[in-house]
C-alpha positions in Angstrom: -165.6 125.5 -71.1 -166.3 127.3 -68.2 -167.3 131.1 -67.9 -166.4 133.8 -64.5 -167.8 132.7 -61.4 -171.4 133.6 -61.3 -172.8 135.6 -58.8 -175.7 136.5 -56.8 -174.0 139.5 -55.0 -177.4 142.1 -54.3 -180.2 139.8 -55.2 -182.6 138.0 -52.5 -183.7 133.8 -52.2 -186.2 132.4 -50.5 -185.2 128.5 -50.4 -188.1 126.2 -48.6 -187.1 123.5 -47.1 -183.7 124.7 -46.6 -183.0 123.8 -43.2 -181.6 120.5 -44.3 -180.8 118.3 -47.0 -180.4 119.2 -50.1 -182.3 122.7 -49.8 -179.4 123.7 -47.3 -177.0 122.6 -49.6 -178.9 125.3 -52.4 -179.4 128.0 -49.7 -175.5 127.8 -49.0 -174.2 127.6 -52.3 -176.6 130.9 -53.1 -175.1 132.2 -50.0 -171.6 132.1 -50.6 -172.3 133.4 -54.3 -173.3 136.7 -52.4 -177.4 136.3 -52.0 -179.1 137.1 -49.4 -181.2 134.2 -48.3 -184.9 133.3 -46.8 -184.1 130.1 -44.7 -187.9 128.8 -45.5 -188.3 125.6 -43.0 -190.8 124.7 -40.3 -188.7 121.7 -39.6 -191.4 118.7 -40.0 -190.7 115.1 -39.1 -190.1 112.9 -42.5 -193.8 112.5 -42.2 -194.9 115.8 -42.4 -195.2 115.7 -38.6 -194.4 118.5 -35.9 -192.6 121.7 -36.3 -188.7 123.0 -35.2 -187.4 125.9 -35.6 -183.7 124.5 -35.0 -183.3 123.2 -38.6 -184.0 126.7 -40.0 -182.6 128.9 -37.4 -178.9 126.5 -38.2 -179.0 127.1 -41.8 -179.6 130.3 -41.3 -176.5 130.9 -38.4 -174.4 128.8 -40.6 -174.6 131.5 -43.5 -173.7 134.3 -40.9 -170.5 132.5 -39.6 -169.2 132.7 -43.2 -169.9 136.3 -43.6 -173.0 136.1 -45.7 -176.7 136.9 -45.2 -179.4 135.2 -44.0 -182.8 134.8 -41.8 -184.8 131.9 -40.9 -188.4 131.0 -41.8 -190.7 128.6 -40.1 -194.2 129.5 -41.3 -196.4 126.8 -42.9 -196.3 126.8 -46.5 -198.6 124.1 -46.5 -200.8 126.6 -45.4 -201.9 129.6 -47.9 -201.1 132.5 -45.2 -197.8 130.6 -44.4 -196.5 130.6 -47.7 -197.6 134.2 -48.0 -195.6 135.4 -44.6 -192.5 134.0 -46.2 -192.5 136.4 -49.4 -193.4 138.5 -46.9 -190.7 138.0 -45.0 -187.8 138.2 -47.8 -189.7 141.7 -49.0 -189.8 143.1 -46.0 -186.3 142.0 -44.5 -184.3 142.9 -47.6 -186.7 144.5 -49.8 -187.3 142.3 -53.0 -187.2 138.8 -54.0 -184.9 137.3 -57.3 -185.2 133.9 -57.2 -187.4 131.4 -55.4 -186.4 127.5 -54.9 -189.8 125.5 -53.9 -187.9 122.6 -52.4 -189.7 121.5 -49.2 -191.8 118.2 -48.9 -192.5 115.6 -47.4 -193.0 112.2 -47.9 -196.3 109.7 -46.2 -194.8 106.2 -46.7 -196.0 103.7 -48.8 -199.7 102.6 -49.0 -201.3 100.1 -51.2 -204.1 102.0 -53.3 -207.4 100.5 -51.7 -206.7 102.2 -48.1 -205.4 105.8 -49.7 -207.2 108.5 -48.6 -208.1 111.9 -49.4 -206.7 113.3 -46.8 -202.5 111.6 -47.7 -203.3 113.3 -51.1 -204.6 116.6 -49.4 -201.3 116.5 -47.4 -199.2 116.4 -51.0 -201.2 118.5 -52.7 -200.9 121.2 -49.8 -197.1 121.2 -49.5 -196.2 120.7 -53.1 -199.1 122.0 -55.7 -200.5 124.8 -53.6 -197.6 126.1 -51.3 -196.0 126.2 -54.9 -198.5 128.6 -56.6 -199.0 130.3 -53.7 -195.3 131.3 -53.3 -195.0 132.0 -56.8 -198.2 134.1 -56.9 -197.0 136.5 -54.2 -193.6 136.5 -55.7 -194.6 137.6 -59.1 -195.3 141.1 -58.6 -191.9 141.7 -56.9 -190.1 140.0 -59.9 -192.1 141.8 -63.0 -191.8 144.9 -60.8 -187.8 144.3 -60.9 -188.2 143.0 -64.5 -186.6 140.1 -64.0 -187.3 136.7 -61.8 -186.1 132.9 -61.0 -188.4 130.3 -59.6 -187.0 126.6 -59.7 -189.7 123.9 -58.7 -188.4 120.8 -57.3 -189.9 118.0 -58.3 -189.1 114.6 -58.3 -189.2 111.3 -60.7 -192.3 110.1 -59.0 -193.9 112.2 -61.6 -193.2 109.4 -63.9 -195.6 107.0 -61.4 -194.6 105.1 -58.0 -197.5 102.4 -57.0 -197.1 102.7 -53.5 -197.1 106.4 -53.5 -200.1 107.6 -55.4 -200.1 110.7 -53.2 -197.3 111.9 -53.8 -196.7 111.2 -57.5 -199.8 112.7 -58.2 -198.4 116.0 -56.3 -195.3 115.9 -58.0 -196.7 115.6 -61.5 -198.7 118.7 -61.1 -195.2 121.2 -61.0 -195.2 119.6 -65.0 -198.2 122.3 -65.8 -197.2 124.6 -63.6 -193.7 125.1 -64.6 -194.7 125.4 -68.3 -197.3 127.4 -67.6 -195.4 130.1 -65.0 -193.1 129.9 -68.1 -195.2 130.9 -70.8 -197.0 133.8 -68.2 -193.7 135.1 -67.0 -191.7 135.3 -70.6 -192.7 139.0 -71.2 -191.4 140.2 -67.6 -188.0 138.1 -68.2 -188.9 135.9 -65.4 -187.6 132.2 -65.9 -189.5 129.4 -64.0 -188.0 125.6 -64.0 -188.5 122.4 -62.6 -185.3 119.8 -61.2 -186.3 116.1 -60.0 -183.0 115.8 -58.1 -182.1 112.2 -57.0 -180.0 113.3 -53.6 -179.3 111.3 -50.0 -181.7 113.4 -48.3 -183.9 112.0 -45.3 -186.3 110.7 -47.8 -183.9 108.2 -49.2 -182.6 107.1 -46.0 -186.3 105.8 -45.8 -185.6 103.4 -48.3 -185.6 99.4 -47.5 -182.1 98.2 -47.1 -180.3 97.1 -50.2 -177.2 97.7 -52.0 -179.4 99.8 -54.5 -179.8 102.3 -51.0 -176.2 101.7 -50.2 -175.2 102.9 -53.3 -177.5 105.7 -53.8 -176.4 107.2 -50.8 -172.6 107.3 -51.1 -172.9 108.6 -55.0 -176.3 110.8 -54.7 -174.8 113.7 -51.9 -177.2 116.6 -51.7 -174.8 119.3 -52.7 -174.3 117.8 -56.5 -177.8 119.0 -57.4 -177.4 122.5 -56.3 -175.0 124.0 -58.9 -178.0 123.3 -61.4 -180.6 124.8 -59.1 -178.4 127.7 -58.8 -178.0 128.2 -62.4 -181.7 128.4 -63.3 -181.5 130.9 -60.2 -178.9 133.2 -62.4 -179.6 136.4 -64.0 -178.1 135.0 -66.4 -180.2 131.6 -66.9 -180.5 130.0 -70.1 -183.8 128.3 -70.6 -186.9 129.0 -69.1 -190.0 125.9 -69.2 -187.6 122.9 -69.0 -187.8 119.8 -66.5 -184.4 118.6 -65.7 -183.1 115.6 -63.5 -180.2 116.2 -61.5 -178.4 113.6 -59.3 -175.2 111.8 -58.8 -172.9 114.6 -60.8 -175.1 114.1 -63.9 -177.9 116.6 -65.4 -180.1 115.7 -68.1 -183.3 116.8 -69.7 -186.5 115.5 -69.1 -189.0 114.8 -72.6 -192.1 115.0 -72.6 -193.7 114.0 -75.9 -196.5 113.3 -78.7 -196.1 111.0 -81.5 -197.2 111.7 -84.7 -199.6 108.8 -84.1 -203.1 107.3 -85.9 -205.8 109.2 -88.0 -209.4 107.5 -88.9 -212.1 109.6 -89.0 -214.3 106.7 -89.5 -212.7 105.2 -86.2 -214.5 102.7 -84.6 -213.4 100.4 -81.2 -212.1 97.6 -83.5 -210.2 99.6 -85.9 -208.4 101.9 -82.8 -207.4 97.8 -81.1 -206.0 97.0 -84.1 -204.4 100.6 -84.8 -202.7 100.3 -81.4 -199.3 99.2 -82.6 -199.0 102.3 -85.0 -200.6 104.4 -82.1 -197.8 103.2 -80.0 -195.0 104.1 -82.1 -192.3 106.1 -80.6 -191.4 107.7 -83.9 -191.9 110.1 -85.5 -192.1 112.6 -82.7 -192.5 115.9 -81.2 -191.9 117.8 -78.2 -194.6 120.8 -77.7 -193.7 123.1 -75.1 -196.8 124.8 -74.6 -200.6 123.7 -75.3 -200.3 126.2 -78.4 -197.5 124.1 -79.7 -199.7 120.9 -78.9 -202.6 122.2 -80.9 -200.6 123.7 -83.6 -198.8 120.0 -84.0 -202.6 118.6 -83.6 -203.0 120.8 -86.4 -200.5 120.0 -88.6 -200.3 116.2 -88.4 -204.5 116.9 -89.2 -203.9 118.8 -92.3 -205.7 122.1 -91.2 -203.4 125.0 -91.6 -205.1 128.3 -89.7 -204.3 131.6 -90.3 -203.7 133.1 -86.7 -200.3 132.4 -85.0 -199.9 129.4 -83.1 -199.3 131.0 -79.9 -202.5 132.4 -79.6 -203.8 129.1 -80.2 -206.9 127.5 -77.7 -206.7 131.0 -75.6 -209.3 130.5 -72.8 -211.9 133.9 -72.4 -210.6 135.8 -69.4 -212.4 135.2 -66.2 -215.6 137.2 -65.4 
C-alpha cells in the first residue's frame, strides 16, 4: 500500500555523477520531489578520461526548465580538494546539505590479473573509496549540525568478484565497511547511510560484448528504475540505515552478508580443519551481524563465553593519539 507522495521540498542533494545515466535519472527525480540539487560531474570519458562540463551544466538546465533548482559541479572528486569544493559548493549555494548520492565512476576495461597495476587500482580506489569518505567527511558536520542526514553509496555487484576487473571490484567492495561503518557513527545524529548496487543501461553496460544477455539487459535495466530506491534512502523519512540493496530491472532486494555457525577444535590441527571443511562450509545455521560488535558478540556466543559488558561496546579500538 502506498503512502502521500514524499517530498524533498527545502532540503539540498549533491548527486555525483549526475550528469548522465542513472545519476541524472536520481538528480531529476530529487528535483521534481522539490530538492534543490548539486549536479556533481566532471564529465569523464567511460575510461575515466578527460573532463566536460556539458554533461553537468544539461542536467543541471534541465532541472531549471521544469521549475526546480539546480547548479552544476565539475570538480574532481577523485581528487580530495575536488570532492571537498563540491560540499562546498551545495553549503555555500543553498546553505546546507540533506542527502548525498555517491554515484560517479568509472570503469578501466577488462585486464587479465598478471599485467594489473597499481596505478588501475589507484584510479578505483580514488573515484570510489576515497571521493566517498571524503564527501561524506565534509558532509557530516552539516548533517549532525541539522540533526538529521542521508548518504546512499552506489556500489555495484562486482563486490561479489569479477576476474577481469580486479580493480574495480576491489573498489567497490570497500563501500561494504564503509556503509556499515558511517551507519553505526552517524545513528546518534539520525543520519542514515546506505549502499544500492544498481544493475541499470548506463554507458558502462553498453561496454558489454554483444549478446542477447546485453540486449536484454538494456531494454529491461533503464536507469530511472533504480532511482525511486535511491531516493527513498534519501527521505527524511528513511527506514533502515546500514543495509546493501540491489536495485535493477523494477526489482529491489537485500543484499546478506553472513557467518555460519561453523567448526570449533581447540586442538585444531591442518588435518582435522581439511577434513572439518564440509561442516565449515555449511550454509546453515546462520547469522547476519550488522556491525563487528555483533560479529564478536556471535563469536562469542557460538564459543560459550558470555561477558558482562554490552555487545555494542564490544572490540572498541583506543581513540587515536
Amino acid at each position: 500500500m502506498e503512502t502521500g507522495e514524499l517530498r524533498f521540498d527545502g532540503k539540498v542533494a549533491l548527486v555525483t555523477g549526475a550528469g548522465r545515466g542513472m545519476g541524472r535519472e536520481h538528480a531529476l527525480l530529487l528535483a521534481r520531489r522539490g530538492a534543490s540539487v548539486v549536479v556533481s560531474d566532471r564529465g569523464v570519458g567511460l575510461y575515466g578520461d578527460g573532463s566536460d562540463p556539458g554533461p553537468a551544466e544539461e542536467t543541471a538546465r534541465l532541472i531549471r526548465a521544469e521549475g526546480g533548482e539546480a547548479i552544476a559541479c565539475t570538480e574532481d572528486l577523485s581528487d580530495m580538494q575536488g570532492a571537498c569544493n563540491a560540499v562546498a559548493m551545495a553549503m555555500q549555494t543553498f546553505g546546507r546539505l540533506d542527502a548525498l548520492v555517491h554515484n560517479a565512476g568509472f570503469t578501466l576495461g577488462s585486464m587479465d590479473f598478471a599485467n594489473e597495476s597499481i596505478e588501475r587500482l589507484d584510479k578505483q580506489l580514488a573515484i570510489n573509496a576515497r571521493a566517498a569518505f571524503t564527501l561524506c567527511r565534509e558532509a557530516w558536520p552539516s548533517m549532525q549540525a541539522n540533526g538529521a542526514g542521508r548518504i546512499v553509496l552506489v556500489g555495484s555487484t562486482a563486490l561479489y568478484g569479477i576476474a577481469g576487473s580486479v580493480p574495480y571490484s576491489t573498489a567497490k567492495a570497500a563501500y561494504v565497511g564503509l556503509t556499515r561503518a558511517l551507519a553505526a557513527a552517524g545513528e546518534a545524529s539520525n543520519i542514515k547511510v546506505n549502499m544500492v548496487s544498481p544493475a541499470g543501461a548506463s554507458r558502462m553496460a553498453e561496454n558489454m560484448a554483444e549478446s542477447l544477455f546485453r540486449d536484454w539487459f538494456l531494454e529491461t535495466c533503464r536507469p530511472e528504475l533504480v532511482s525511486p530506491l535511491v531516493a527513498l534512502l534519501c527521505h527524511e523519512t528513511c527506514p533502515v540505515s546500514g543495509e546493501l540493496f540491489v536495485a535493477g530491472g523494477g526489482r529491489v532486494a537485500r543484499t546478506v552478508i553472513g557467518e555460519t555457525h561453523g567448526w570449533i577444535d581447540p586442538d585444531q590441527t591442518i588435518e582435522r580443519v581439511a577434513a572439518a571443511m564440509p561442516q565449515i562450509l555449511a550454509e546453515a545455521p546462520a547469522a547476519q551481524p550488522r556491525t563487528t560488535g555483533e560479529a564478536l558478540a556471535l563469536f562469542m556466543e557460538t564459543m560459550g563465553f558470555s561477558p558482562s559488558e554490552p555487545a555494542s561496546g564490544l572490540g572498541a579500538v583506543k581513540p587515536a593519539d
